[in-house]
Each structure stands twice: as structure tokens, then as C-alpha cells.
C-alpha positions as CSV (number, residue, x, y, z in Angstrom):
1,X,-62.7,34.7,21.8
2,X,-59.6,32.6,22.8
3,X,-57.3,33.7,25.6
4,X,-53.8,34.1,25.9
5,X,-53.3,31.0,28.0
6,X,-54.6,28.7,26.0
7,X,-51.9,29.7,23.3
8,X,-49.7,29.5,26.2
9,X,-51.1,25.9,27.3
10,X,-50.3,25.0,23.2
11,X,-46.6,26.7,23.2
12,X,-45.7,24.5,26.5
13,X,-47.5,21.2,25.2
14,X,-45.0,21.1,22.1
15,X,-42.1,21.6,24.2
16,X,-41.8,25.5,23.1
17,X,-39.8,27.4,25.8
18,X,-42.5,30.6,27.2
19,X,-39.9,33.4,27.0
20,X,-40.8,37.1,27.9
21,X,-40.5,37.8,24.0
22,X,-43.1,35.0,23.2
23,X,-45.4,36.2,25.5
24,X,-45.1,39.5,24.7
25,X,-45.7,39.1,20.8
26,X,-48.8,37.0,22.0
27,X,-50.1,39.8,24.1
28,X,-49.6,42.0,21.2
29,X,-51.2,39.8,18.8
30,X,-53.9,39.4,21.1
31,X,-55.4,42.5,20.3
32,X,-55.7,41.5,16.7
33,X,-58.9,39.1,17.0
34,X,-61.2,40.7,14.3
35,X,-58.9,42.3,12.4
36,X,-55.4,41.4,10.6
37,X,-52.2,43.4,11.0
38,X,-49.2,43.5,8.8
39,X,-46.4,41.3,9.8
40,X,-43.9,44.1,9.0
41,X,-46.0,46.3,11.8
42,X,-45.7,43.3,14.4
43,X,-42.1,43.4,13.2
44,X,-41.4,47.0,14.3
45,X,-43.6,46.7,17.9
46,X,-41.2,44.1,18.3
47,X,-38.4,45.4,17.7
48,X,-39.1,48.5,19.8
49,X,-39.6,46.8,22.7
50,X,-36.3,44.5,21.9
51,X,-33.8,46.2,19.5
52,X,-31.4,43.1,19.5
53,X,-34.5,40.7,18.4
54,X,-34.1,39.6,14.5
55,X,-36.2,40.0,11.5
56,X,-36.0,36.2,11.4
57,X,-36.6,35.3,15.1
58,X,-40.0,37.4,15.1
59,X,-41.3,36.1,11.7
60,X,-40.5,32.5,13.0
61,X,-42.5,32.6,15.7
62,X,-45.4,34.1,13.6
63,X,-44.8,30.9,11.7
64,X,-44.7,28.8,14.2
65,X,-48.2,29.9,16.0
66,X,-49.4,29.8,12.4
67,X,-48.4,26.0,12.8
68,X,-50.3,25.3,16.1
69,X,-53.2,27.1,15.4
70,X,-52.7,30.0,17.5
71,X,-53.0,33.1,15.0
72,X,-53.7,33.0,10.9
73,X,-51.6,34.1,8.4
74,X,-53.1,35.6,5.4
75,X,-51.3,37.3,1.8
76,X,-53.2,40.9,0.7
77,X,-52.0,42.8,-1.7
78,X,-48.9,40.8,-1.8
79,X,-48.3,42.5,2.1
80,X,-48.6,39.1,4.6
81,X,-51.3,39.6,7.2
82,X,-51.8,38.0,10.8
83,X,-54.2,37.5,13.0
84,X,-54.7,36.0,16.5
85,X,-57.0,32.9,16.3
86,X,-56.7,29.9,19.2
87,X,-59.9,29.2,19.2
88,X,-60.2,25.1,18.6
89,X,-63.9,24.9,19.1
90,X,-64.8,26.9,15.8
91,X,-61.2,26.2,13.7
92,X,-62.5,25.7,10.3
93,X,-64.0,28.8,8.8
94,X,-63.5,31.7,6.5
95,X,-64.0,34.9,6.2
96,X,-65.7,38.3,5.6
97,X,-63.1,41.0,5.6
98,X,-63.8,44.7,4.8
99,X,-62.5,46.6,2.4
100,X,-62.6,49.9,4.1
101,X,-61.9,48.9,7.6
102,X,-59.8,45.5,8.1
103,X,-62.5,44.0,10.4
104,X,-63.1,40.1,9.8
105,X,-66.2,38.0,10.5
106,X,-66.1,34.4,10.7
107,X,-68.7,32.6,7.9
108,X,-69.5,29.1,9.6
109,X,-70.6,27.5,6.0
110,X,-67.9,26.2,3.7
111,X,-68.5,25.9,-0.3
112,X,-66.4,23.2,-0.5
113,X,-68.5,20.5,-0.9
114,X,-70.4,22.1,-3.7
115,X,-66.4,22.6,-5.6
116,X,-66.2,19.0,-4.7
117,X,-69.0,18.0,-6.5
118,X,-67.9,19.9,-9.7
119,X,-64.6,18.3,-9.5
120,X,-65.3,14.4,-10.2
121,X,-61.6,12.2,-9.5
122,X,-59.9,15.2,-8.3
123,X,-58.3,15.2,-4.9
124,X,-58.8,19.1,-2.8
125,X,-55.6,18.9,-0.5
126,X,-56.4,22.5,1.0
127,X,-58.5,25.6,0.2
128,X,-59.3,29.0,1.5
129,X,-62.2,31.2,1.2
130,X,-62.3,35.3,1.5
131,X,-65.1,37.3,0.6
132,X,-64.4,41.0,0.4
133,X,-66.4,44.0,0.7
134,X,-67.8,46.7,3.2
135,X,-69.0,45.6,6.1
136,X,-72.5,46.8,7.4
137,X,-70.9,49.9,10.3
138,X,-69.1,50.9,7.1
139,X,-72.0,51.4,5.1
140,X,-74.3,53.3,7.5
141,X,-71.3,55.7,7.6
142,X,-71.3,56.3,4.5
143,X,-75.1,56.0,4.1
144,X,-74.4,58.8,6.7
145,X,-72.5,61.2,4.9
């Protein structure tokens, strides 16, 4: 798990300034490791804790740590999702995301190169990979019912 200064160490490297708003939606976002949230929910926290901050000033900077690597930004159910990430020594992966709880697990192997094979002359510019389902706590409870 990645900690909150190295998102900090990435902010100040690209000449971001590290204002008490920044580091407070990174301390919030923080507790989203293994699960995504809503944007609109991050939205409201921050706007609670700073009624004067805009729609458009919290969504950038949810942008913009999508940009350095620092959380990942995902579209479900047309609703966008984020999730803290900064974690540069296992950045390419996907994902396993229940159905019934939200958690994620990271899935090391990529099915790329098998697409690639099936797709002579073509050029893959990007990709993501999502499996969905219920994960294994989720079943025992219900197994448990």
C-alpha cells in the first residue's frame, strides 16, 4: 500500500502547490485503497469541509492525480469512480471488483498479449481489463445464510 507522501513527493516534483485542500482530498482518498468511491461523494466530503471549494476545482484535482498516477479513475454504471493508487512498483494491472461489496483485487497477469496475437497489423494504443463478480467473504456470507 502506497502512502500519502509519496503522492505528496509526486504533487511537489511537477511543480503542484501542497495546499491544505490537496492534502486533505488525498487523506480522504487515502482511505479508498481497495475499494472505489463515487466522485460525486468525494465531491460533497469536500465541500463540507470547504463550502467555497468548486465542483470544478475538486474534480480537477481528481484529474490531475489521475494524471500522475496517484489514484484511478474508473466509469460504472455511467457513475465515475476513484480510487487511491500511488503505488509505482506494481502500476500495470487490473482488476477484480465485486459486485456486492465494491472491494478490488489487483490481477498481476494481463490478456493483452493473447488480443495482440488475434489482432495481426493492428496497433493497441490503451486497454483496460475488469472482471466482475462476488468476491470470496461475499460468498461464505451468503453460503452462510
Amino acid at each position: 500500500m502506497a502512502d500519502i507522501d509519496s503522492a505528496l513527493q509526486i504533487l511537489s516534483r511537477n511543480n503542484y502547490k501542497l495546499t491544505k485542500q490537496r492534502k486533505e482530498l488525498l487523506k480522504y482518498l487515502y482511505q479508498f485503497q481497495i475499494e472505489y468511491i463515487n466522485v460525486s461523494q468525494v465531491d460533497e466530503f469536500m465541500r463540507q469541509l470547504y463550502p467555497k471549494m468548486s465542483h470544478n476545482t475538486i474534480y480537477r484535482n481528481i484529474r490531475d492525480f489521475n494524471r500522475l498516477g496517484i489514484v484511478e479513475m474508473q466509469t460504472r454504471q455511467g457513475v465515475l469512480q476513484v480510487k487511491y493508487q500511488c503505488d509505482f512498483d506494481h502500476f500495470h494491472h487490473h482488476h477484480f471488483i465485486c459486485t456486492n461489496c465494491g472491494k478490488v483485487r489487483e490481477l498481476d497477469e494481463c490478456p493483452m498479449e493473447q488480443f495482440e496475437r488475434q489482432l495481426p497489423g493492428c496497433r493497441i494504443t490503451g486497454h483496460r481489463f475488469e472482471i466482475y463478480g462476488i468476491c470470496d467473504e461475499c460468498m461464505q456470507k451468503f453460503k452462510n445464510r
